[in-house]
C-alpha positions as CSV (number, residue, x, y, z in Angstrom):
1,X,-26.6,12.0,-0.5
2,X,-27.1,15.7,1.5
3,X,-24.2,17.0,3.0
4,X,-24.3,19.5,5.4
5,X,-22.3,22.2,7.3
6,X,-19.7,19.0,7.8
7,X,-17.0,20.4,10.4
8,X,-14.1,18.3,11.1
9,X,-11.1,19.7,13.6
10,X,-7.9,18.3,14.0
11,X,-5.2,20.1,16.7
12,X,-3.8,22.8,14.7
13,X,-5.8,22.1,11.8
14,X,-9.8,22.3,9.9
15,X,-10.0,19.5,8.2
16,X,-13.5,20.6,7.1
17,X,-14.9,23.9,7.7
18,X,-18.9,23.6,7.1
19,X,-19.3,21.6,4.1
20,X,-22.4,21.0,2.1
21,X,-22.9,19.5,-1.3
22,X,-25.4,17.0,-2.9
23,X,-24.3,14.1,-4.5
24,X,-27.3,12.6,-7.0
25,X,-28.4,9.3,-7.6
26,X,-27.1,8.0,-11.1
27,X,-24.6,10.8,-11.3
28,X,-20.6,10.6,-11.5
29,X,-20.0,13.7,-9.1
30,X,-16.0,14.4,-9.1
31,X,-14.3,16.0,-5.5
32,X,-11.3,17.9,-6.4
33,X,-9.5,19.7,-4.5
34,X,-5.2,20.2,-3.7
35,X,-3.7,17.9,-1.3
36,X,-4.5,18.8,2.2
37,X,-8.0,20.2,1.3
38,X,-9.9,17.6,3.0
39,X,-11.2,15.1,0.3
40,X,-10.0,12.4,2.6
41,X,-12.0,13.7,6.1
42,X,-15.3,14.2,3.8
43,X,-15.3,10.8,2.6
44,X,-14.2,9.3,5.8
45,X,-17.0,10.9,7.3
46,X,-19.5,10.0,5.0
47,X,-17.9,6.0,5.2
48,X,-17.7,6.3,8.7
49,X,-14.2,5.9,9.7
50,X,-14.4,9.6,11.1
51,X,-17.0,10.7,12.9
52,X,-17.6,15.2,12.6
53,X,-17.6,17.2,14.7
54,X,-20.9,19.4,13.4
55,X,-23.0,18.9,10.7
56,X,-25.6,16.2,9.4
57,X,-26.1,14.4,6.1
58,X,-28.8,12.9,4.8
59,X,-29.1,9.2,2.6
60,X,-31.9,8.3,0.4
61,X,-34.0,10.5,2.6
62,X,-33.0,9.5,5.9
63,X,-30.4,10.9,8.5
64,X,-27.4,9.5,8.1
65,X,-25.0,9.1,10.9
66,X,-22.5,5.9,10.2
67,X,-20.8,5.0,13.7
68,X,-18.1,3.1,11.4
69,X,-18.0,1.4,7.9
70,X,-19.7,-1.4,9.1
71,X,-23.4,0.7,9.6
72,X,-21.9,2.8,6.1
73,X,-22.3,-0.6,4.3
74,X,-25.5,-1.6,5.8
75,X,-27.0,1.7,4.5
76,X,-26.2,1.4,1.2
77,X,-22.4,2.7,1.0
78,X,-19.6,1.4,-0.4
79,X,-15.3,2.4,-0.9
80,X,-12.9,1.8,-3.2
81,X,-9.4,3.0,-1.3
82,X,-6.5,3.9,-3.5
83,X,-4.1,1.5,-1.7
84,X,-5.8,-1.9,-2.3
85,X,-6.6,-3.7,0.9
86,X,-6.0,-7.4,-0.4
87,X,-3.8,-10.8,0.9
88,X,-1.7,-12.2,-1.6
89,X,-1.6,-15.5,-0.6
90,X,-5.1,-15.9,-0.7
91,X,-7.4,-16.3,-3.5
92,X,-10.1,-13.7,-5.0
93,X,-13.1,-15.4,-3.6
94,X,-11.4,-15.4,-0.3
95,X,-10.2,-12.1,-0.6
96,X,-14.0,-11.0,-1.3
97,X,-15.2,-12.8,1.4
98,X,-13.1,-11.2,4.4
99,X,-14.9,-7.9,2.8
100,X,-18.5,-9.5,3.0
101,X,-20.8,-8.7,6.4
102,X,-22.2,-12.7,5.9
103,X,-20.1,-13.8,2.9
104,X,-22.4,-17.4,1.6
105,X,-20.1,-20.2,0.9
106,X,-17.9,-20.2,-1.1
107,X,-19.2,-22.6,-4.4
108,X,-22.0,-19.7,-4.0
109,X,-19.8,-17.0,-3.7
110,X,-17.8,-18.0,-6.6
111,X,-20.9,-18.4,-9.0
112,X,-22.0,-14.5,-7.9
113,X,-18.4,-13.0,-8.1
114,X,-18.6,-15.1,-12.0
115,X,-22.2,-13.5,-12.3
116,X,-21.2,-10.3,-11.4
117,X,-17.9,-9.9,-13.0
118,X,-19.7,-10.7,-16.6
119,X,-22.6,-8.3,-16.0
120,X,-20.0,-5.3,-15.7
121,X,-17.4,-6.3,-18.2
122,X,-14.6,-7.3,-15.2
123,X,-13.3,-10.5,-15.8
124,X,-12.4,-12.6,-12.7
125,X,-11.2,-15.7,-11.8
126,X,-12.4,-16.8,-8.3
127,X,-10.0,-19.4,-7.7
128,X,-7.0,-17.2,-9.0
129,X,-4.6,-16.2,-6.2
130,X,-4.2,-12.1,-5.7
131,X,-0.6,-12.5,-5.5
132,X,-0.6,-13.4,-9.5
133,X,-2.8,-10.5,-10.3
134,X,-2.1,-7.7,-12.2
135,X,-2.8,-4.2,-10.5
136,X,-5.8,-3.4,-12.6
137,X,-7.3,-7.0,-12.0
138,X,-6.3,-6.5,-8.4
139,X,-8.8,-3.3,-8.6
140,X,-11.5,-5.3,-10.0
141,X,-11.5,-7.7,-7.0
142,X,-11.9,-4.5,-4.9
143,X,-14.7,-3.3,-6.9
144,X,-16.9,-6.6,-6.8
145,X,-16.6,-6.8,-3.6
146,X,-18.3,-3.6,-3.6
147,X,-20.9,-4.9,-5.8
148,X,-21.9,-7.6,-4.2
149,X,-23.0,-5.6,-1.6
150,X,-25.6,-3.7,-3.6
151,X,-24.4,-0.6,-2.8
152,X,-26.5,2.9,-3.5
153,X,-23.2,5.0,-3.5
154,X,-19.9,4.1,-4.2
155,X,-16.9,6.4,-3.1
156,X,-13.6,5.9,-5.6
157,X,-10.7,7.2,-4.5
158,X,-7.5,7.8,-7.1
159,X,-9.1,4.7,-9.5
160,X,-7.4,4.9,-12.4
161,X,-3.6,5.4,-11.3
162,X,-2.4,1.8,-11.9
163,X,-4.8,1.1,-14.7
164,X,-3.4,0.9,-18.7
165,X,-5.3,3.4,-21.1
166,X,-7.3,-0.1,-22.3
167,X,-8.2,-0.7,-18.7
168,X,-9.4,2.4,-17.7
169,X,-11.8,2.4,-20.7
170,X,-12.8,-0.8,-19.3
171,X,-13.7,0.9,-16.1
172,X,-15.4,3.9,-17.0
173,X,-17.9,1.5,-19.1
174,X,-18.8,0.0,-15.9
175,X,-19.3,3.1,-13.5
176,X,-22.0,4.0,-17.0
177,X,-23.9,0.8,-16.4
178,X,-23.9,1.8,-12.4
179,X,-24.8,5.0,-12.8
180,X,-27.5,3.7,-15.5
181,X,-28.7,1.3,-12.4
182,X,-29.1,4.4,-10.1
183,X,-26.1,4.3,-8.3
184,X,-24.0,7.3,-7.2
185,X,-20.8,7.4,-7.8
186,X,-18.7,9.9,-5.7
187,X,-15.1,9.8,-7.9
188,X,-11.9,11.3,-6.7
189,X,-8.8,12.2,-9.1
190,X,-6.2,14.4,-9.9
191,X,-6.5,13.7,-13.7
192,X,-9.2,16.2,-14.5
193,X,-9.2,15.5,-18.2
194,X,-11.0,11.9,-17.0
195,X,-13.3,14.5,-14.6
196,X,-14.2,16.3,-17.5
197,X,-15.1,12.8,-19.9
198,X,-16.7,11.1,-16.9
199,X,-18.4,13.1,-14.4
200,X,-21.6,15.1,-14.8
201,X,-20.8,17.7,-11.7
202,X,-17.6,18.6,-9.7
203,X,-17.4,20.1,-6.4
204,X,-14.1,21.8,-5.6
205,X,-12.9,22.0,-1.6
206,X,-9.9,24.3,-0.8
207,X,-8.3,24.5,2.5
208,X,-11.2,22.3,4.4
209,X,-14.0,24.6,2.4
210,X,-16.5,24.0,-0.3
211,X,-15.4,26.9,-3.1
212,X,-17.7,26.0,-5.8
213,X,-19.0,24.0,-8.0
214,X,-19.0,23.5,-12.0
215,X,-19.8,20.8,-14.7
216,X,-16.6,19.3,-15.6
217,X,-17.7,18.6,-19.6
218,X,-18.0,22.6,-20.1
219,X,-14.9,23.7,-17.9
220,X,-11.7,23.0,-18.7
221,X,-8.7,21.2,-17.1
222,X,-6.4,24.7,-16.6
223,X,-9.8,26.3,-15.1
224,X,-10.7,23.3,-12.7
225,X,-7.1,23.5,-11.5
226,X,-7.1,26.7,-10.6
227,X,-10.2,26.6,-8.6
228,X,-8.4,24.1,-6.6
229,X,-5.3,26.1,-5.9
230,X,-7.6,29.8,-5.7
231,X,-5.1,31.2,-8.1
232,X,-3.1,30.7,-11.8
233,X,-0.2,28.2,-12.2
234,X,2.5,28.0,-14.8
235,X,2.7,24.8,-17.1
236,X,5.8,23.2,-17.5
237,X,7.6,24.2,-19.9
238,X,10.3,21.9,-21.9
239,X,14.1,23.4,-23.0
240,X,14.9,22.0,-25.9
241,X,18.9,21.0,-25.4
242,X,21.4,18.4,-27.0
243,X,21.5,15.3,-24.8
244,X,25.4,14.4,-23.4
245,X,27.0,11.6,-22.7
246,X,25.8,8.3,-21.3
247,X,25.9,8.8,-17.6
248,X,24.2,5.3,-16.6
249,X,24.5,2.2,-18.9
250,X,22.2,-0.9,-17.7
251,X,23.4,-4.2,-19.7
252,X,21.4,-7.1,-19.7
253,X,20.0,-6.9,-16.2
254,X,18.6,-9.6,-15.2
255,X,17.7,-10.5,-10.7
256,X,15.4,-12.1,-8.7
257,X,12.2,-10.0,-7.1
258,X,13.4,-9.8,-2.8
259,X,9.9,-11.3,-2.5
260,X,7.6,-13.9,-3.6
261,X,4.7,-12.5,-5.3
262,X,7.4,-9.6,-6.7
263,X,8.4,-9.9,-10.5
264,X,11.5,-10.6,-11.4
265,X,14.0,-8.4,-14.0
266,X,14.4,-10.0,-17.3
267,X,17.7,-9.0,-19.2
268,X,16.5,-5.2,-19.3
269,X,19.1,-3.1,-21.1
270,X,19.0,0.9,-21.7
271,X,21.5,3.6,-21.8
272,X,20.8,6.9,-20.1
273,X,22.6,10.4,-21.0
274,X,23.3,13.0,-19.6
275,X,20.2,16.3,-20.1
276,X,17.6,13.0,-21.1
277,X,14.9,12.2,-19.1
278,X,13.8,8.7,-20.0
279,X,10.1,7.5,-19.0
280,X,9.1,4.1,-18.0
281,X,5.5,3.1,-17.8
282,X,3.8,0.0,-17.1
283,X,1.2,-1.2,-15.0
284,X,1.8,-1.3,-11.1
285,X,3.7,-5.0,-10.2
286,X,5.4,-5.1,-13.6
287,X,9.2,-4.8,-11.7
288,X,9.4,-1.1,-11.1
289,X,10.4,-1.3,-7.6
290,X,12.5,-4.4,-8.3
291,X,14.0,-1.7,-11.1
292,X,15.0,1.1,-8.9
293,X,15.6,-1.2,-6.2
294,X,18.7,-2.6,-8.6
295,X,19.5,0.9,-9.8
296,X,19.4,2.5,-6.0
297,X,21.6,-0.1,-4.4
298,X,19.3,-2.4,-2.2
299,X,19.0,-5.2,-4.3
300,X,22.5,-6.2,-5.7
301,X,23.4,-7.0,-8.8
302,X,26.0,-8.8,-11.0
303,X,28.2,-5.8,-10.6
304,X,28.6,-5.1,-14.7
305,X,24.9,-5.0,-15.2
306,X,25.1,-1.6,-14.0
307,X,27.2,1.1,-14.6
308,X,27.8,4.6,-13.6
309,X,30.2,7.3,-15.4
310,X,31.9,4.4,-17.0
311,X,32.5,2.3,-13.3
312,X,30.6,-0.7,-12.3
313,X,28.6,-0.3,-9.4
314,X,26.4,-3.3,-9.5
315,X,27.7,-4.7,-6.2
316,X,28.1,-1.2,-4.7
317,X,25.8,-0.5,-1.2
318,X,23.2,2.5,-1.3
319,X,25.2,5.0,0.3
320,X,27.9,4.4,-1.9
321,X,25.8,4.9,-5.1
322,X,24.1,8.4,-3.6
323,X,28.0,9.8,-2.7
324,X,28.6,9.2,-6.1
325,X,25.8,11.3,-7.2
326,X,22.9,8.6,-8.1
327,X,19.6,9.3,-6.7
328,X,16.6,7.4,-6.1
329,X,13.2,8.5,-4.8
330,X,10.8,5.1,-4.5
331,X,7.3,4.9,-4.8
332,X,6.2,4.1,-1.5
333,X,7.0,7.4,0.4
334,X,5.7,6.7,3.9
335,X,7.5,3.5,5.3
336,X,10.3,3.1,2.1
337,X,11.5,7.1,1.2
338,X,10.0,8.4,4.4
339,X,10.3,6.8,8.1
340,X,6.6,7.6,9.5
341,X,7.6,8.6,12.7
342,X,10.8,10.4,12.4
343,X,10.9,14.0,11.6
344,X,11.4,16.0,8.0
345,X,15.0,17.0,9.8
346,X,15.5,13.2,11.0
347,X,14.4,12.1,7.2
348,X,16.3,14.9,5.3
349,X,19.4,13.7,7.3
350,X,18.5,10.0,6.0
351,X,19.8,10.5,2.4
352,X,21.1,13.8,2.9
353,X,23.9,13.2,5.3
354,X,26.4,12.4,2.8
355,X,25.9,15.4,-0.1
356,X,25.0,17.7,1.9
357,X,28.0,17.5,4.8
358,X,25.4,17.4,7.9
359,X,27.8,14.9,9.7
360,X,31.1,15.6,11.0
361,X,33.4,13.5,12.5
362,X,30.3,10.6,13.2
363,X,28.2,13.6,14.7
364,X,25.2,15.1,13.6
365,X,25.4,18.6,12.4
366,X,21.4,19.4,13.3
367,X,21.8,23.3,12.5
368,X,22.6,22.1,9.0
369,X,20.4,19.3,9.0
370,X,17.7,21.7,9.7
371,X,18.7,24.4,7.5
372,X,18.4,21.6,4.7
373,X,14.8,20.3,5.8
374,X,13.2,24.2,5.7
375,X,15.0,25.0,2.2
376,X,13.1,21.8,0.8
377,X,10.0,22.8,2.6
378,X,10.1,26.3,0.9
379,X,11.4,25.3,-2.3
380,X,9.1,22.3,-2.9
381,X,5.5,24.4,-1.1
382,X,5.4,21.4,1.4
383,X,2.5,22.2,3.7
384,X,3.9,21.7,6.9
385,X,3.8,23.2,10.7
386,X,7.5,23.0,10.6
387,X,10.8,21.0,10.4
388,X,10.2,18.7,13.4
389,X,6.8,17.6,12.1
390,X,6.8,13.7,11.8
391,X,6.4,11.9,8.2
392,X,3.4,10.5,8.7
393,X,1.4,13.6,10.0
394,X,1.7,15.0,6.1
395,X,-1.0,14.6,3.7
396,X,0.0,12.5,1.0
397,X,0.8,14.7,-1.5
398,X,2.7,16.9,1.0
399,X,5.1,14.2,1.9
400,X,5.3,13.3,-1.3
401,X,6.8,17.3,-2.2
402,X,8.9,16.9,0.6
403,X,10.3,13.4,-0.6
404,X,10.7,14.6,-4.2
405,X,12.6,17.8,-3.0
406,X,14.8,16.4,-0.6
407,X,16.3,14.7,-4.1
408,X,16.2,17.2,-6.6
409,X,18.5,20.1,-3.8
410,X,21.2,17.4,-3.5
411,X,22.3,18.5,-7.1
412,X,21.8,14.3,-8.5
413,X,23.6,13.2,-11.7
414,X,21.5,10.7,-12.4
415,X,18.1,10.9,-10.7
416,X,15.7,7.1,-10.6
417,X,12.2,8.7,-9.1
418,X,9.3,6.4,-9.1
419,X,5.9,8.0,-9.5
420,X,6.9,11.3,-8.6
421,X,3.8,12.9,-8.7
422,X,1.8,10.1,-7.4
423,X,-1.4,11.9,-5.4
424,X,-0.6,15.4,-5.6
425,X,-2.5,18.0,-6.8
426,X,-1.9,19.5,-10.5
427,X,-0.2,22.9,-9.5
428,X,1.7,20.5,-7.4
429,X,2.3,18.0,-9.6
430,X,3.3,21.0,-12.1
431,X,6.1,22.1,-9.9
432,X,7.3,18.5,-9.7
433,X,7.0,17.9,-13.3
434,X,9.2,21.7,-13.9
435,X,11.7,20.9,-11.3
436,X,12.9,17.3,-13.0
437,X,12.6,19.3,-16.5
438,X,14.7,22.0,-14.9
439,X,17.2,19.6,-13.8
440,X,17.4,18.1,-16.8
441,X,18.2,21.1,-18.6
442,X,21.0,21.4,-16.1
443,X,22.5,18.1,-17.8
444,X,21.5,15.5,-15.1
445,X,19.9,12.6,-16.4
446,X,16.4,11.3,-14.8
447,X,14.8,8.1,-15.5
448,X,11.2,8.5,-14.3
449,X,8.9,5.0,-13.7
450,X,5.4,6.5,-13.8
451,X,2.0,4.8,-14.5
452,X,0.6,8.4,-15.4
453,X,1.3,8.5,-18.9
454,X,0.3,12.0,-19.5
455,X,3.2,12.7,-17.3
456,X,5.8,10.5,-19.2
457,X,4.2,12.2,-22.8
458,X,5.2,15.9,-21.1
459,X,8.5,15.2,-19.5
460,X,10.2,12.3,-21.2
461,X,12.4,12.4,-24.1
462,X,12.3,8.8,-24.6
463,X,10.0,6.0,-23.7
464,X,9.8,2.7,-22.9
465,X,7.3,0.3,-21.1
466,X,8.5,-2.6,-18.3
467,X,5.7,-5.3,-18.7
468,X,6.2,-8.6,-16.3
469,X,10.1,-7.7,-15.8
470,X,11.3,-7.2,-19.9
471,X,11.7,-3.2,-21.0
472,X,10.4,-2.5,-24.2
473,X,12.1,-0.8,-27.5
474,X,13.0,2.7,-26.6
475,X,10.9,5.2,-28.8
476,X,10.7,9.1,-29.0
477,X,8.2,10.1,-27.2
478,X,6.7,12.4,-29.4
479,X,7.0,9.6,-32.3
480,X,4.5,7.5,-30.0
481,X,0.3,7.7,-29.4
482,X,-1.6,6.3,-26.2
483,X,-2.9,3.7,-28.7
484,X,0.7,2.4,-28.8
485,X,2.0,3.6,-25.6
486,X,-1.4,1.2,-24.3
487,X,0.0,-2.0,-26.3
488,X,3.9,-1.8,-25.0
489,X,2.2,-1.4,-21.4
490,X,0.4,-5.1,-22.4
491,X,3.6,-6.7,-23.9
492,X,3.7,-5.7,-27.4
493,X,6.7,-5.1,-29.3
494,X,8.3,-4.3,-32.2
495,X,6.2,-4.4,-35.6
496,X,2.7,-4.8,-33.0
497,X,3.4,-1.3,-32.2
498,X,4.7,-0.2,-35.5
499,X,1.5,-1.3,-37.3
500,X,-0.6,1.4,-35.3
501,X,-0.7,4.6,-37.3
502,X,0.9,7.4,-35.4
């Protein structure tokens, strides 16, 4: 693949400003870049869902011009998204099929998904439904589907970020036998030490525009980073203080998931204090959002299950919880933490209103409500025409500041954030990472549900793994490797972990 001079203009905005790079046949080549630097346009363009404005490219020779993903699959091309496009209800082969030009039927289809599955080391059940998957077998049927389309390059966008340490091994060992086939593998991440173990070149974009280059195995994480953002960033730095009294107490917790293919809590039990930041990990689907959705309020509880500052609050509403001073930030920012539509003033005001006094009376105070929305904007580096923007017209990892920001400035006891760095940058995800170490210095207490466990390792105190709705044993986190962090992720316990040298 031969890009060049790519231009792509949105009002107010380069997307891409002349890009050119060459992507290799049997090559891993990493695109990095901050959020809002236009990974997302390039790859659009080159899978046709965006068509540029200036520029050509060039495939296996040929000019290359996809009108939509349909010709970008034809020629050879194939995606991986980060949000997985599957049904639940239906069943893997089906699942593959509705992704298949001229899918054959399906007795055929199911021998080639077995077929394929084997040849690359991804396991698959055709006749399993999606619903029961986990995340990281759910990212398998996305991938053969790509597969059995014979595609020449494959795009991968965010791969690893529900997969356990295990799995991602797993899938690196399959992109090798791709890349030993001849494909080209075009790999997007924010976790540059995998860059630097799996890719063989790197270009970096900045601001719509192509800054350099390098080879990721002889340039570090700190110096890829700072390509990215053009300049140095601090790392953050942990204060090392005596941990206070238990602020949040969660006794025997056990509910039903609000939907179907959800998974429900099983008799999970923790106590949080006051300065400790507890990490949760676990593989995506394991009942993190069923988790904070009992901890925030929307999914009730028997009311002694949970309790706050020594009150039971198990049958208390949302706004309720938040007055008293426990925050929640969810993992799905656009639609669940942010309404898509409304503006960063409209969704400051939606969990704002109460803790920061921008109501009086029943009316809105919108000076204040405004005033609120900028100081998270500038505190948090959200990149942003202004306050009246609308949710959805944020990058990702822009929205995701804003989200994250609009917690930490409303001065939280306890703080429940789900993925809080999910698809930001590094020096973004740095600041994010600071900010909930900073607050916990201040003596709130934060539980944080990652799947990124080099974030739990930095932040947490104490860690603990949710796998299909049980927590595990609560460890130090500095007492724990990935080996073991890997095995309570899967469902081990107890001595299964001990026996794993440290």
């Amino acid at each position: 693949m031969a890009i060049s001079n790519l231009t792509k203009t949105y009002p107010g905005v380069v997307a891409n400003d002349s890009v050119s790079m060459e992507l290799r046949a049997g090559e891993v080549h990493a695109l990095l870049g901050e959020n809002g630097a236009g990974k997302s346009t390039l790859v659009k363009m080159i899978y046709g869902l965006v068509k540029p404005d200036s520029g050509s490219m060039k495939f296996q020779g040929q000019s290359f011009t996809p009108a939509n993903p349909h010709t970008a699959r034809q020629a050879g091309v194939a995606m991986v998204f980060q949000h997985f496009s599957l049904f639940d209800a239906m069943s893997v082969a089906e699942n593959i099929a509705l992704g298949m030009e001229n899918p054959p039927p399906m007795r055929d289809l199911s021998d080639q998904i077995k077929a394929v599955s084997e040849t690359y080391g991804l396991p698959l059940q055709p006749d399993h439904i999606v619903g029961d998957l986990s995340a990281g077998e759910r990212q398998r049927v996305e991938i053969i589907r790509c597969l059995l389309q014979d595609p020449k390059l494959l795009i991968m966008d965010e791969p690893t970020s529900v997969l356990t340490p295990q799995e991602v091994g797993v899938l690196f060992e399959t992109l090798r036998k791709l890349t030993a086939q001849g494909v080209g593998i075009l790999y997007i991440s924010h976790k540059l030490d995998e860059i630097r173990e799996l890719c063989q070149h790197a270009t970096v974009l900045r601001r719509g525009q192509n800054v350099g280059s390098c080879v990721p195995s002889e340039t570090s994480a700190r110096e890829m980073a700072e390509m990215m953002v053009g300049s140095s960033f601090q790392t953050p730095e942990r204060s090392r203080h005596a941990l206070g009294d238990v602020v949040l107490k969660i006794d025997k917790l056990s509910a039903p998931s609000p939907n179907e293919f959800g998974t429900p809590l099983r008799e999970i039990s923790l106590e949080l204090h006051a300065g400790e930041i507890l990490g949760i990990g676990g593989v995506a689907g394991n009942g993190q959002d069923e988790l904070l959705a009992a901890l925030s309020g929307e999914m009730r509880t028997v009311a002694d299950a949970v309790v706050f500052e020594g009150e039971v609050i198990g049958r208390l509403a949302p706004a309720a919880r938040r007055k008293m001073g426990l925050l929640t930030a969810p993992e799905e920012r656009l639609g669940h933490a942010a309404a898509p539509d409304m503006s960063l003033t409209e969704n400051a005001l939606l969990t704002g209103a109460e803790r920061e006094n921008l109501t009086s009376r029943g009316f809105l105070k919108w000076g204040a409500a405004q005033k609120f929305a900028q100081s998270v904007i500038e505190s948090f580096d959200v990149r942003t025409p202004g306050t009246e923007t609308a949710a959805r017209a944020l990058s990702g990892g822009n929205l995701q500041k804003f989200v994250i920001g609009r917690e930490v400035l409303q001065r939280p006891k306890v703080l429940v954030v789900n993925q809080p760095t999910w698809g930001v940058d590094a020096a973004a995800a740095a600041a994010i990472r600071q900010a909930l170490l900073d607050l916990a210095t201040e003596g709130v207490a934060i539980l944080c549900i990652s799947q990124d466990l080099d974030e739990l390792i930095e932040i947490s105190d104490h860690f603990a793994a949710l796998n299909e709705g049980r927590l595990s044993d609560i460890r130090e986190t500095e007492s724990l490797n990935m080996e073991q962090i890997g095995l309570m992720m899967g469902g081990a316990h107890g001595m299964e972990v001990a026996h794993v040298e440290a």
